[in-house]
ModelCIF file with pLDDT and N, C-alpha, C, O atoms, coordinates in Angstrom:
data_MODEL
#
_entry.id   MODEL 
#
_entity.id                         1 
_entity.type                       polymer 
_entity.pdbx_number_of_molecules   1 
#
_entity_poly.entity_id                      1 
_entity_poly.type                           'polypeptide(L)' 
_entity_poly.nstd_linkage                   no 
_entity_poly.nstd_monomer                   no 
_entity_poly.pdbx_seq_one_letter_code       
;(UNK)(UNK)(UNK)(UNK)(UNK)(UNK)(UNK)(UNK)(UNK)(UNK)(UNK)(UNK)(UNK)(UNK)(UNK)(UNK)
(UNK)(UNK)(UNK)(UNK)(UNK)(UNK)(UNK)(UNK)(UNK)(UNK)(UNK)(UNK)(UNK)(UNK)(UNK)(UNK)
(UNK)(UNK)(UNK)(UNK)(UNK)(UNK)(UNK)(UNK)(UNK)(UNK)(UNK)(UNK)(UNK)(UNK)(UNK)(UNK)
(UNK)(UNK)(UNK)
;
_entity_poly.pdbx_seq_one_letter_code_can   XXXXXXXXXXXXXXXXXXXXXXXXXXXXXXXXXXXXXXXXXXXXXXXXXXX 
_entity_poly.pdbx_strand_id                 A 
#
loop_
_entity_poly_seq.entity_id 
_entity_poly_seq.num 
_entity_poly_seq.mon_id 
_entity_poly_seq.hetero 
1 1  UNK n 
1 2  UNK n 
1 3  UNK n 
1 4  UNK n 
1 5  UNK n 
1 6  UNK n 
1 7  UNK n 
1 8  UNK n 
1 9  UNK n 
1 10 UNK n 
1 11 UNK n 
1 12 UNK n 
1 13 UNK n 
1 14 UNK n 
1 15 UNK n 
1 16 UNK n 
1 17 UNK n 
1 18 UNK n 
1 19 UNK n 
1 20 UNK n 
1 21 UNK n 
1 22 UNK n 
1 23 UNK n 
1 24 UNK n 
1 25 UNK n 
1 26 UNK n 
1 27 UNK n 
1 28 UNK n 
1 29 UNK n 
1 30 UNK n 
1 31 UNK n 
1 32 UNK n 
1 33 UNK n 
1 34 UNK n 
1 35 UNK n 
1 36 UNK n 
1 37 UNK n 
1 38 UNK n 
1 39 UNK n 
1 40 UNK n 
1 41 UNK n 
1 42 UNK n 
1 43 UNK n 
1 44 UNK n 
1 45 UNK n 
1 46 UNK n 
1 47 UNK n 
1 48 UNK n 
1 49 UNK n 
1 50 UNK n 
1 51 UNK n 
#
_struct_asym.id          A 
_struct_asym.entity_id   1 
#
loop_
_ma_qa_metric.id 
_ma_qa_metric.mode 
_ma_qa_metric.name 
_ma_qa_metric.software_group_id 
_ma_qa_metric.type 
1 global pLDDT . pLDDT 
2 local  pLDDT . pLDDT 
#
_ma_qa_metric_global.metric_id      1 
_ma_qa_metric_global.metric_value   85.75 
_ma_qa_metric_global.model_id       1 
_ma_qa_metric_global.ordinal_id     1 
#
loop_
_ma_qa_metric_local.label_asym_id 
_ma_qa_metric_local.label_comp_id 
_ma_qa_metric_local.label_seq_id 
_ma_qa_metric_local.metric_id 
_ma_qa_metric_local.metric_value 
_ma_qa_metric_local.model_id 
_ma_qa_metric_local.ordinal_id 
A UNK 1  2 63.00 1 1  
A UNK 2  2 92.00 1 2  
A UNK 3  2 95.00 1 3  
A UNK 4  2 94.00 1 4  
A UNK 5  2 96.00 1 5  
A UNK 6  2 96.00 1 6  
A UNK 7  2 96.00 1 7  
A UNK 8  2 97.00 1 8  
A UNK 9  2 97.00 1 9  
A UNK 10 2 97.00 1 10 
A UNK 11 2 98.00 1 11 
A UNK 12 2 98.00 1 12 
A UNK 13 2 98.00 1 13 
A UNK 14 2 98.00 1 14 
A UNK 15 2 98.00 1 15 
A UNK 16 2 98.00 1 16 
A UNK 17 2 98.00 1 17 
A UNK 18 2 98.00 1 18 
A UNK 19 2 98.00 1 19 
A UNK 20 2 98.00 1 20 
A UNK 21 2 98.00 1 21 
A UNK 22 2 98.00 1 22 
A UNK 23 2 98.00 1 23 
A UNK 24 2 98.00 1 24 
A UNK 25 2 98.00 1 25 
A UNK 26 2 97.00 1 26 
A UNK 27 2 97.00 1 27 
A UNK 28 2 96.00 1 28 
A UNK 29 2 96.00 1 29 
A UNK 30 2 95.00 1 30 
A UNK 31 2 94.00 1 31 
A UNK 32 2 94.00 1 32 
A UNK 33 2 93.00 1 33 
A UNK 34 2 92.00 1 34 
A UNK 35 2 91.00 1 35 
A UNK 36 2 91.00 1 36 
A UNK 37 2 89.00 1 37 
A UNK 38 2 87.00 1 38 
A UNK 39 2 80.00 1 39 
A UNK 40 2 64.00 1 40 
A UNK 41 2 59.00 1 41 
A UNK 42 2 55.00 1 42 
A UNK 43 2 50.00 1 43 
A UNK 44 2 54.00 1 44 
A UNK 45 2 59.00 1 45 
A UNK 46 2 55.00 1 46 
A UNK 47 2 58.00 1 47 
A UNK 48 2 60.00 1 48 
A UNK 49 2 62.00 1 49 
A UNK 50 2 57.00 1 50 
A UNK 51 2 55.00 1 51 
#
loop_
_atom_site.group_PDB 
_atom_site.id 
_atom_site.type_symbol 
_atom_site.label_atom_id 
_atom_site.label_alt_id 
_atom_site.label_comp_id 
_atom_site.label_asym_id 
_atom_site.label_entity_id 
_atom_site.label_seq_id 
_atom_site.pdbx_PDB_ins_code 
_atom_site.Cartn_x 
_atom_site.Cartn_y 
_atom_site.Cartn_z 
_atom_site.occupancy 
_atom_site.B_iso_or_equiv 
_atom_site.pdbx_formal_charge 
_atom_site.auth_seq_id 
_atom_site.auth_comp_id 
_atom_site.auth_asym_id 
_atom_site.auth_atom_id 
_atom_site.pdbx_PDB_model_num 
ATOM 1   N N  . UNK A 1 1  ? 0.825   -1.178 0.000  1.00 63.00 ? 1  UNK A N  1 
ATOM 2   C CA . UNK A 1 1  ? 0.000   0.000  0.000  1.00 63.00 ? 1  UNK A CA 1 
ATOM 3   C C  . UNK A 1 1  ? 0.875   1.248  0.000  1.00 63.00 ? 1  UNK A C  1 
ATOM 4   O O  . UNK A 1 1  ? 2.034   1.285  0.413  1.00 63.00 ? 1  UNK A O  1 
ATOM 5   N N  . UNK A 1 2  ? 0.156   2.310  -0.533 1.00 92.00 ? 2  UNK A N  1 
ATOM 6   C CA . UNK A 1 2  ? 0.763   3.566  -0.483 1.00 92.00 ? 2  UNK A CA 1 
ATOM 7   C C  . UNK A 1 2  ? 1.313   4.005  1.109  1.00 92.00 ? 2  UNK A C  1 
ATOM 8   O O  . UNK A 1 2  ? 1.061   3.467  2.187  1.00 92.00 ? 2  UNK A O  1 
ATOM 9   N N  . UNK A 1 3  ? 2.047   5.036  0.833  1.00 95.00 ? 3  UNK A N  1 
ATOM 10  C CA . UNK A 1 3  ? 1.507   6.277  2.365  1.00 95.00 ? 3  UNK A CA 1 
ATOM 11  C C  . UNK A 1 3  ? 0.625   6.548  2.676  1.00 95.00 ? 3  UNK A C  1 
ATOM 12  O O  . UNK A 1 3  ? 0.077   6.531  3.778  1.00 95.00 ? 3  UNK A O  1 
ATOM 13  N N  . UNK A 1 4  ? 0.263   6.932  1.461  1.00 94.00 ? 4  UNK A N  1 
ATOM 14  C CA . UNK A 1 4  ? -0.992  8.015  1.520  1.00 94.00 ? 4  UNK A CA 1 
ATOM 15  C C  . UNK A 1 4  ? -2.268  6.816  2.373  1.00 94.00 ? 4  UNK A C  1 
ATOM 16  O O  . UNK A 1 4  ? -2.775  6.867  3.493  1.00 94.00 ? 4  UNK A O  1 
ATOM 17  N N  . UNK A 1 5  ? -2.417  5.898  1.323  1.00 96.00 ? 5  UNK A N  1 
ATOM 18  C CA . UNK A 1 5  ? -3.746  5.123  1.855  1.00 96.00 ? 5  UNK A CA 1 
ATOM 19  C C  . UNK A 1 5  ? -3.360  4.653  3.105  1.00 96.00 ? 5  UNK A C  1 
ATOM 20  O O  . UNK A 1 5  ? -4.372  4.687  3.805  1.00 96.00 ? 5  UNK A O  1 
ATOM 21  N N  . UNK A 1 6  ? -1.968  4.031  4.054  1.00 96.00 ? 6  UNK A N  1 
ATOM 22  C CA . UNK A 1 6  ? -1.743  4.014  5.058  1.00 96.00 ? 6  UNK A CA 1 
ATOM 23  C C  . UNK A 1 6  ? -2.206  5.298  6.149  1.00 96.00 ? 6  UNK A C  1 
ATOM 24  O O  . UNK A 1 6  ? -2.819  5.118  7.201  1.00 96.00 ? 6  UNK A O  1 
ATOM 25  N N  . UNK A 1 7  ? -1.845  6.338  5.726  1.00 96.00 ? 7  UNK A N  1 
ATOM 26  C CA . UNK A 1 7  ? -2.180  7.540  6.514  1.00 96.00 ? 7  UNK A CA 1 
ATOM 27  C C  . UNK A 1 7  ? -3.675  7.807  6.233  1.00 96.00 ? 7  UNK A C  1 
ATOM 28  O O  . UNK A 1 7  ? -4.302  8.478  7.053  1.00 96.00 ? 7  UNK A O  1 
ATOM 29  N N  . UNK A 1 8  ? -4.210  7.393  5.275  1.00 97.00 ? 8  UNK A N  1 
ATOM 30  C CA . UNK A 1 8  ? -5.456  7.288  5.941  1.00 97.00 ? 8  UNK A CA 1 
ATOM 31  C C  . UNK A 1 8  ? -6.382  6.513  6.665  1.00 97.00 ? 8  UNK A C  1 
ATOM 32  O O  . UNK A 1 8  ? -7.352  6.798  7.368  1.00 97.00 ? 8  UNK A O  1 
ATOM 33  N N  . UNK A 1 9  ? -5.831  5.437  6.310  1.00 97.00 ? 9  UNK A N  1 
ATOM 34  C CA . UNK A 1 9  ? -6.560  4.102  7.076  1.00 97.00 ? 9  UNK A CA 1 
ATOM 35  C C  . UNK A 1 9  ? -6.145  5.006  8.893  1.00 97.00 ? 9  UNK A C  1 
ATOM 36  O O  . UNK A 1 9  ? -7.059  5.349  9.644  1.00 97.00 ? 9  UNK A O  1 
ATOM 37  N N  . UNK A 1 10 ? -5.149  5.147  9.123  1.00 97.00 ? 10 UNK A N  1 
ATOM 38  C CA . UNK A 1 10 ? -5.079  5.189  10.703 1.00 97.00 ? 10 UNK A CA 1 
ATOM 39  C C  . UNK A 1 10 ? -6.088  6.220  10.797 1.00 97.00 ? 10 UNK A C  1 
ATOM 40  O O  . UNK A 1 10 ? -6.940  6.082  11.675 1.00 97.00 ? 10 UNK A O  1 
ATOM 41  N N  . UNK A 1 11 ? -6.140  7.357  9.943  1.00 98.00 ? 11 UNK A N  1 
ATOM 42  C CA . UNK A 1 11 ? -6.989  8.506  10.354 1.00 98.00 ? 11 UNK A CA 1 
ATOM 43  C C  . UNK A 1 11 ? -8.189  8.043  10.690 1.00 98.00 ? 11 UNK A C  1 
ATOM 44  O O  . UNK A 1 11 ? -8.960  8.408  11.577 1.00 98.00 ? 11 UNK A O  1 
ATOM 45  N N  . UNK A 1 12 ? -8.303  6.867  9.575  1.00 98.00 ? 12 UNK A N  1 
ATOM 46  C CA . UNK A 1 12 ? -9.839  6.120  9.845  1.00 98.00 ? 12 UNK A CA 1 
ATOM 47  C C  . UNK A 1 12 ? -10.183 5.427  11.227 1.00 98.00 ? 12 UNK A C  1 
ATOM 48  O O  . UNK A 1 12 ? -11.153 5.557  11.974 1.00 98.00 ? 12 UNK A O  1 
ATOM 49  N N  . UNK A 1 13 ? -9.041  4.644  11.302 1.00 98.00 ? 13 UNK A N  1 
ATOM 50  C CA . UNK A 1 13 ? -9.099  4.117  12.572 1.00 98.00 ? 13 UNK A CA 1 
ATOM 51  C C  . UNK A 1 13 ? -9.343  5.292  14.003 1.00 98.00 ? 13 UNK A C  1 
ATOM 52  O O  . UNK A 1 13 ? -10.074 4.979  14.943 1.00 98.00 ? 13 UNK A O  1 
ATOM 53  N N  . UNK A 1 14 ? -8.884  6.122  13.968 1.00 98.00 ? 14 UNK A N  1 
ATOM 54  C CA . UNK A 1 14 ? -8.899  7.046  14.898 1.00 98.00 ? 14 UNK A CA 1 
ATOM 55  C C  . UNK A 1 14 ? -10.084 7.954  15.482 1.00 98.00 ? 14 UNK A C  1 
ATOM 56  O O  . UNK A 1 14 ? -10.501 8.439  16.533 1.00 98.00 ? 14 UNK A O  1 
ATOM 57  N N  . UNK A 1 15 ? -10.368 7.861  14.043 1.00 98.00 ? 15 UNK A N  1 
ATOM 58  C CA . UNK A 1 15 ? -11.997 8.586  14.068 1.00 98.00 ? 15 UNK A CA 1 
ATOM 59  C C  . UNK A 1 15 ? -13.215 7.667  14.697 1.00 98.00 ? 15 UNK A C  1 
ATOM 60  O O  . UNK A 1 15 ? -14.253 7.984  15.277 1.00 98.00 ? 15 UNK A O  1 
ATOM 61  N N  . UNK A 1 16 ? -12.699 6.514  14.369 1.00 98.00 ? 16 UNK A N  1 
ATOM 62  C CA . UNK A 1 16 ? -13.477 5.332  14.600 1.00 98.00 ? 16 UNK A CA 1 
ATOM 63  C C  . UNK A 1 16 ? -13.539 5.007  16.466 1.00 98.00 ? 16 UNK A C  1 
ATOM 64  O O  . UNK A 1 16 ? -14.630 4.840  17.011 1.00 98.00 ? 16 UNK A O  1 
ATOM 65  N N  . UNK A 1 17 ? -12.709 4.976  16.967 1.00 98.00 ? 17 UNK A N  1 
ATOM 66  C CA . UNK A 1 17 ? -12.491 4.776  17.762 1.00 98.00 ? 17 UNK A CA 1 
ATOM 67  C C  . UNK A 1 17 ? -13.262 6.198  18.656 1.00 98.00 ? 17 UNK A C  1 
ATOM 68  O O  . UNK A 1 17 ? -14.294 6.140  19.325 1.00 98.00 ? 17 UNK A O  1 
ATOM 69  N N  . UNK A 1 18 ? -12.406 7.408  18.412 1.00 98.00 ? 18 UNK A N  1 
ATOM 70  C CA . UNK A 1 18 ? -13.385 8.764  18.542 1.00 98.00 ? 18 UNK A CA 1 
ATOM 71  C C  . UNK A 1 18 ? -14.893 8.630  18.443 1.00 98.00 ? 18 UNK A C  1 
ATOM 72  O O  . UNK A 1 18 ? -15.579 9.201  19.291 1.00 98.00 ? 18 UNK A O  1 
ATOM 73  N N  . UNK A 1 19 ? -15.345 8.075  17.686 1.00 98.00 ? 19 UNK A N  1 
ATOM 74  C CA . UNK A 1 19 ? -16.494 8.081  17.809 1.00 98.00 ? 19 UNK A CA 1 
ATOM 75  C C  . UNK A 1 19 ? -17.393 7.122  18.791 1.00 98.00 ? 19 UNK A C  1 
ATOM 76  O O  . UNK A 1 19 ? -18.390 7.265  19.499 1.00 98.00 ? 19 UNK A O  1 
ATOM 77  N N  . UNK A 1 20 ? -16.597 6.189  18.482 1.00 98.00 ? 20 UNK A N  1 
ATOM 78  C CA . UNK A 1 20 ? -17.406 5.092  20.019 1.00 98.00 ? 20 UNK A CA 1 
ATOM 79  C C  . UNK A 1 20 ? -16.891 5.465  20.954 1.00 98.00 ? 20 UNK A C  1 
ATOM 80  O O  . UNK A 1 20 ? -17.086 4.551  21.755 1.00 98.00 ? 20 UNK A O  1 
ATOM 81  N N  . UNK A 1 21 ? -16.128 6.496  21.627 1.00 98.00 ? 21 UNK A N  1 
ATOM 82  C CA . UNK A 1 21 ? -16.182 6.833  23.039 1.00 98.00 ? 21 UNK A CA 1 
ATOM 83  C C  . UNK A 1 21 ? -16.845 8.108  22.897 1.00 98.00 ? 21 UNK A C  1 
ATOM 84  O O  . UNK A 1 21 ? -17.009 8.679  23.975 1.00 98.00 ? 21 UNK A O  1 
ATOM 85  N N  . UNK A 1 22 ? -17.330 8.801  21.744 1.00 98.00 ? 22 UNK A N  1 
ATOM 86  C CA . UNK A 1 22 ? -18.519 9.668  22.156 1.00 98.00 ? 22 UNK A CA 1 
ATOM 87  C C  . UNK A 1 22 ? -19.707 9.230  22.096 1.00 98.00 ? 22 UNK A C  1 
ATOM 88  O O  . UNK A 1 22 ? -20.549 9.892  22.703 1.00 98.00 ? 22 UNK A O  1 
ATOM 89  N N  . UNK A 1 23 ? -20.145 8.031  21.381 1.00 98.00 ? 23 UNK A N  1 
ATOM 90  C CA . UNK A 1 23 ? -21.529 7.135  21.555 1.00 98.00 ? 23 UNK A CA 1 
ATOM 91  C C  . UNK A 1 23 ? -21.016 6.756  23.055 1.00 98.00 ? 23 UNK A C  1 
ATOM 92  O O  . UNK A 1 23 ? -21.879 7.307  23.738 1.00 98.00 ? 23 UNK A O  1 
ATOM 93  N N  . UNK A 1 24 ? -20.267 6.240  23.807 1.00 98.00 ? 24 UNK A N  1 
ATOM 94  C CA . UNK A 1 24 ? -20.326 5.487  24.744 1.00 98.00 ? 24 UNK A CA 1 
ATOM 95  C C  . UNK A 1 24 ? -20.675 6.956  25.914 1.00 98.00 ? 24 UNK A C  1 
ATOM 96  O O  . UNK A 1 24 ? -21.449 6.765  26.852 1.00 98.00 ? 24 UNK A O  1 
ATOM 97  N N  . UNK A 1 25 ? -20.086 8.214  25.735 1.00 98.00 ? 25 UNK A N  1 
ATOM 98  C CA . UNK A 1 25 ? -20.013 8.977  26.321 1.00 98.00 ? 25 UNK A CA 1 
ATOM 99  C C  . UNK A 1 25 ? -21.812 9.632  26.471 1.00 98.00 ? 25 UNK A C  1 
ATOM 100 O O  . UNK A 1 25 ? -22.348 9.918  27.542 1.00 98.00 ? 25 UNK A O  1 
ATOM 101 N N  . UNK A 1 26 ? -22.418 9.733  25.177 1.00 97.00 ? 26 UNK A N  1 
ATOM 102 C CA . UNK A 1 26 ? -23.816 9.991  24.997 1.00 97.00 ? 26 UNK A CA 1 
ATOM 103 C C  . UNK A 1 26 ? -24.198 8.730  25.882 1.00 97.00 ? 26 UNK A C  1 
ATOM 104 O O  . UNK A 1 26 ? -24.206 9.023  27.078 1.00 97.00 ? 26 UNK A O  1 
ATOM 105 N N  . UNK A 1 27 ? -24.438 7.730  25.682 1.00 97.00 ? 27 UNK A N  1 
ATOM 106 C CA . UNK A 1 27 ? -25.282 6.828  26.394 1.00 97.00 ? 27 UNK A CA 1 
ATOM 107 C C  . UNK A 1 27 ? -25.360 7.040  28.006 1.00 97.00 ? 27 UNK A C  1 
ATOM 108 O O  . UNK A 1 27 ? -26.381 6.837  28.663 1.00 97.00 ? 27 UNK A O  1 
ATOM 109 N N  . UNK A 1 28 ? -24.136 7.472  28.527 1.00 96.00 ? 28 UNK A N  1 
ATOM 110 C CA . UNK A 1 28 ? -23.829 7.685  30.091 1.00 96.00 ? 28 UNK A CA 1 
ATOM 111 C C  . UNK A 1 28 ? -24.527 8.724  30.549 1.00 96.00 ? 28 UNK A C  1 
ATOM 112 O O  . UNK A 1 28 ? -24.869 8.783  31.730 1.00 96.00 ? 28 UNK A O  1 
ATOM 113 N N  . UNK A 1 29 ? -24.871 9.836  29.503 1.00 96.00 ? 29 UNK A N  1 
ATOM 114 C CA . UNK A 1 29 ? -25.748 11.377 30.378 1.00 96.00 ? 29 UNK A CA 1 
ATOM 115 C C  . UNK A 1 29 ? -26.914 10.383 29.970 1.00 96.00 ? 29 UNK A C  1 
ATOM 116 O O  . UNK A 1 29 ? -27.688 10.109 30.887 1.00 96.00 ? 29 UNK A O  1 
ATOM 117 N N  . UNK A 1 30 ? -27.157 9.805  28.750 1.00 95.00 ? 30 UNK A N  1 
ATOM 118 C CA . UNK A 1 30 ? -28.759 9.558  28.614 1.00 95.00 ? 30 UNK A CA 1 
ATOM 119 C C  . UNK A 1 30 ? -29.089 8.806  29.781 1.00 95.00 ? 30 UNK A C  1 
ATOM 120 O O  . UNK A 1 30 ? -30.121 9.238  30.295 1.00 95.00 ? 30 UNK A O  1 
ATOM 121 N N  . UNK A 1 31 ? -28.553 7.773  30.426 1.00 94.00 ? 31 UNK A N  1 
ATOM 122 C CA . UNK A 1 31 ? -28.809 7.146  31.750 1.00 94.00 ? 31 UNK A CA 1 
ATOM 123 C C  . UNK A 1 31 ? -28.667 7.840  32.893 1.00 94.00 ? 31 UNK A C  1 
ATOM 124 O O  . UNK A 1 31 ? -29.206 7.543  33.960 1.00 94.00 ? 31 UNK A O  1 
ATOM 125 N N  . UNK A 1 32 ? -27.745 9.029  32.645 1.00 94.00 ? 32 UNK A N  1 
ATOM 126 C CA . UNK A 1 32 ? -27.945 9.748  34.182 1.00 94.00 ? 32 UNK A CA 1 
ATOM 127 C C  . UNK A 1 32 ? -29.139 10.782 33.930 1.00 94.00 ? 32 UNK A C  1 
ATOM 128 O O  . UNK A 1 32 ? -29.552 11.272 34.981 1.00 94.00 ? 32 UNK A O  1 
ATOM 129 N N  . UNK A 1 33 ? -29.764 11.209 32.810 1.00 93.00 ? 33 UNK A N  1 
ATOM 130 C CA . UNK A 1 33 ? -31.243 12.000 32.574 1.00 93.00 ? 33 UNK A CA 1 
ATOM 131 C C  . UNK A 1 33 ? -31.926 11.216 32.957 1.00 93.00 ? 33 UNK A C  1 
ATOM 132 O O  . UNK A 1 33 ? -32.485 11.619 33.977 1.00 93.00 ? 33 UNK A O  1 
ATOM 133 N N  . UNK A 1 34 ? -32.335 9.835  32.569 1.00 92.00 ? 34 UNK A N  1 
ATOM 134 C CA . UNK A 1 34 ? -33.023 8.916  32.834 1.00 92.00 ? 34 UNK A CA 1 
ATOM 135 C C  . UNK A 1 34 ? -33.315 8.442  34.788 1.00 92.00 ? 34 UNK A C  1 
ATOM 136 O O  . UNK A 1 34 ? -34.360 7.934  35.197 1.00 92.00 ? 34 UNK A O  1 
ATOM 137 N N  . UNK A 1 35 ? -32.497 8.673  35.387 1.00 91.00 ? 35 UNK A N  1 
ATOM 138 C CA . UNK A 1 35 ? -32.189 8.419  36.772 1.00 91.00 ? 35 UNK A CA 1 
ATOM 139 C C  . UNK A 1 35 ? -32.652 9.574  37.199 1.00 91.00 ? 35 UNK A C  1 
ATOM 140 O O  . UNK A 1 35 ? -33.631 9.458  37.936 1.00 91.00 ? 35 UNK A O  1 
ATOM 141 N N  . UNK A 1 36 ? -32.235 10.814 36.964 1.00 91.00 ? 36 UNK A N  1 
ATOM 142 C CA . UNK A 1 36 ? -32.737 12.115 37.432 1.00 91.00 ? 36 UNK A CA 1 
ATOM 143 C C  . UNK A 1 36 ? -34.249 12.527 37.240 1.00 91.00 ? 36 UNK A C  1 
ATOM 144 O O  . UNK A 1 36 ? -34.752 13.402 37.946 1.00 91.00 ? 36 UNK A O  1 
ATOM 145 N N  . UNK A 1 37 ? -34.955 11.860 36.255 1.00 89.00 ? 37 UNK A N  1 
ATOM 146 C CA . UNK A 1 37 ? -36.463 11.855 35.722 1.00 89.00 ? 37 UNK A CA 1 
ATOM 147 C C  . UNK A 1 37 ? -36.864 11.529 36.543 1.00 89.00 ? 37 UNK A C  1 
ATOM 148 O O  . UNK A 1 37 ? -37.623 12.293 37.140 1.00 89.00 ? 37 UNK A O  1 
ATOM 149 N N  . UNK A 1 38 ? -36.553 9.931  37.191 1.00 87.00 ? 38 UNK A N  1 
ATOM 150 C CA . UNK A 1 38 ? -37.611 8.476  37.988 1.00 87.00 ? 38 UNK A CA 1 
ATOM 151 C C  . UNK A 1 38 ? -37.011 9.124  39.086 1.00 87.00 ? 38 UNK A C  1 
ATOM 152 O O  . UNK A 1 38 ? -37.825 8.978  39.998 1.00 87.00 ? 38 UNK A O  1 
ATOM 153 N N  . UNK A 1 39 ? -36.139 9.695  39.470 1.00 80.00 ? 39 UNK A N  1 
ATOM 154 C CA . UNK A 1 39 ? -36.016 10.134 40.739 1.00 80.00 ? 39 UNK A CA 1 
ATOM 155 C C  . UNK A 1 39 ? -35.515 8.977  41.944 1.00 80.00 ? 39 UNK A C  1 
ATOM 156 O O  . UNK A 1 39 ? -35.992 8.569  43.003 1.00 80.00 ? 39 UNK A O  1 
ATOM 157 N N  . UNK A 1 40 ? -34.538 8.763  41.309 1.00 64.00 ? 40 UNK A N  1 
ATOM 158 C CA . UNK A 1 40 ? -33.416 7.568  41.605 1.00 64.00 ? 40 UNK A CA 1 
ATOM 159 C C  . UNK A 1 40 ? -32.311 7.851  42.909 1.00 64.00 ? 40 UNK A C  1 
ATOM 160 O O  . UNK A 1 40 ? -31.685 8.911  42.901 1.00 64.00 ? 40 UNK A O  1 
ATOM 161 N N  . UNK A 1 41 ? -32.176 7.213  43.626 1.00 59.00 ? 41 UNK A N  1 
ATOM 162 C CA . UNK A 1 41 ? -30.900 7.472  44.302 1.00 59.00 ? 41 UNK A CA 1 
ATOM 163 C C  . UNK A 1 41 ? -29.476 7.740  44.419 1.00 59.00 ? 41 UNK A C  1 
ATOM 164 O O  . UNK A 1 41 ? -28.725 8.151  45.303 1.00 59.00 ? 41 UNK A O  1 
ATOM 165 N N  . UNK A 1 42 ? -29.348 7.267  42.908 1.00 55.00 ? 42 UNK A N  1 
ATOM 166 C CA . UNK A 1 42 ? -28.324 7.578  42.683 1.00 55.00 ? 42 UNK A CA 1 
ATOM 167 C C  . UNK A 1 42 ? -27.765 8.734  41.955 1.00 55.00 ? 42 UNK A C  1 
ATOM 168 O O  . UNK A 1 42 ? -26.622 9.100  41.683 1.00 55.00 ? 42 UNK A O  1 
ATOM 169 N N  . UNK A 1 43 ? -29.605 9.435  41.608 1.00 50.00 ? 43 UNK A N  1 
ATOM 170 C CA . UNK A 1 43 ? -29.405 10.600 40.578 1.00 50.00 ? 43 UNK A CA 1 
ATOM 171 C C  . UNK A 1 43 ? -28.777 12.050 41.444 1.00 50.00 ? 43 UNK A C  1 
ATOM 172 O O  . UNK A 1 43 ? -28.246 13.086 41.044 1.00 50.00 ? 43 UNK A O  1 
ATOM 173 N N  . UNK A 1 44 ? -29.221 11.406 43.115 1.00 54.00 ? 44 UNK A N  1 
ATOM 174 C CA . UNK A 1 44 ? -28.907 12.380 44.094 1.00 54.00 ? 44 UNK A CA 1 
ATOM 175 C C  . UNK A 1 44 ? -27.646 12.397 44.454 1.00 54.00 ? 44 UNK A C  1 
ATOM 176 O O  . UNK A 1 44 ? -27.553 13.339 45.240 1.00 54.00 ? 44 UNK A O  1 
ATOM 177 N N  . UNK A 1 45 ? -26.343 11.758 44.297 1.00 59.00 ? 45 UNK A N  1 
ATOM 178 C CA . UNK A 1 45 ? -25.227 12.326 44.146 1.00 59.00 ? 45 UNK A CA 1 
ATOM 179 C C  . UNK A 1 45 ? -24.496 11.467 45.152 1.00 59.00 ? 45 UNK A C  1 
ATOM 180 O O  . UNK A 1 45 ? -23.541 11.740 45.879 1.00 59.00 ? 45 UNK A O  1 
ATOM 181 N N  . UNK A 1 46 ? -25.346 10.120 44.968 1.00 55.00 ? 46 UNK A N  1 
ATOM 182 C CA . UNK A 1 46 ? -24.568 9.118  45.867 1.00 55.00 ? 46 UNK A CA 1 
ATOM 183 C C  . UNK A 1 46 ? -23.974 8.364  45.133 1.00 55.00 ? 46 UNK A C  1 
ATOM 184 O O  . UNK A 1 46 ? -24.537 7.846  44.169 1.00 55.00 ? 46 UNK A O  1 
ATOM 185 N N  . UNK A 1 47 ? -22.569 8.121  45.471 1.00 58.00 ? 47 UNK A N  1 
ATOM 186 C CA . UNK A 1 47 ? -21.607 7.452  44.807 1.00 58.00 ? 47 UNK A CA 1 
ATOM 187 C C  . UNK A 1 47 ? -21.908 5.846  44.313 1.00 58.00 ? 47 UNK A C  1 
ATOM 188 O O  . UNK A 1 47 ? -21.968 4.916  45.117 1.00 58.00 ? 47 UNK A O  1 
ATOM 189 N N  . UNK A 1 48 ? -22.039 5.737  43.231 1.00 60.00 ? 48 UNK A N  1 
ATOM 190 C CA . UNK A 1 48 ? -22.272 4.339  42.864 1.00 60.00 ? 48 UNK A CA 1 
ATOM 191 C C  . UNK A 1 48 ? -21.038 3.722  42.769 1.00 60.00 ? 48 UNK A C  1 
ATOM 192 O O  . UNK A 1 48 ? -21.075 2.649  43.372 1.00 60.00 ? 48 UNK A O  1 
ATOM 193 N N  . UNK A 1 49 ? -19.608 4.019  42.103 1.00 62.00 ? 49 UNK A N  1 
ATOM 194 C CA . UNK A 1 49 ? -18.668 3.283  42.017 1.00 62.00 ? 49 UNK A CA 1 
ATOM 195 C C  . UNK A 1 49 ? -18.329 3.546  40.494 1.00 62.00 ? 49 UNK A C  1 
ATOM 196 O O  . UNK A 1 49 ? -17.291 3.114  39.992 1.00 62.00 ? 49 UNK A O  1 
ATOM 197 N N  . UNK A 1 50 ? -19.060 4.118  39.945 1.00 57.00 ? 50 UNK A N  1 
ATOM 198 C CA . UNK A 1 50 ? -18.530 4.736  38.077 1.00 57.00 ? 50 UNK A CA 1 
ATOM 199 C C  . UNK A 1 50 ? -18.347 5.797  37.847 1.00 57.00 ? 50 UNK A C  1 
ATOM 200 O O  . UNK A 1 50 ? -18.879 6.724  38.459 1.00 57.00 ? 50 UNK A O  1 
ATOM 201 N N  . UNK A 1 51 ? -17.644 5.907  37.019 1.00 55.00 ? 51 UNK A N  1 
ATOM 202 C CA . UNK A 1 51 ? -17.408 7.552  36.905 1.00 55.00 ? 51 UNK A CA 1 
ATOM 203 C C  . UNK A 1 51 ? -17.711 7.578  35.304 1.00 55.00 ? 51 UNK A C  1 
ATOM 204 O O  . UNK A 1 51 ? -17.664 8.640  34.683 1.00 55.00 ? 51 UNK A O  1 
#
C-alpha cells in the first residue's frame, strides 16, 4: 500500500475509535437523565462506584 492510503486508514481508525467513546459517552448522560427523571438514588449524588 501507499503512504498516503496508510495515513489514511489510521486517520480512519482514529476517528473510529473517537467516535465510540462519544456514543459510549452519549449513552452515560442519557442514563444519568433517565435516573434524574424516575427520581433515583443515585441521581442524588450518591456514589455508585462509576465515573
Amino acid at each position: 500500500m501507499s503512504e498516503k492510503s496508510d495515513k489514511l486508514r489510521a486517520m480512519l481508525e482514529k476517528e473510529k475509535e473517537r467516535r465510540i467513546k462519544l456514543n459510549n459517552r452519549i449513552e452515560i448522560l442519557e442514563r444519568r437523565m433517565l435516573l434524574c427523571r424516575t427520581g433515583s438514588p443515585a441521581a442524588s449524588g450518591v456514589p455508585t462506584g462509576r465515573t
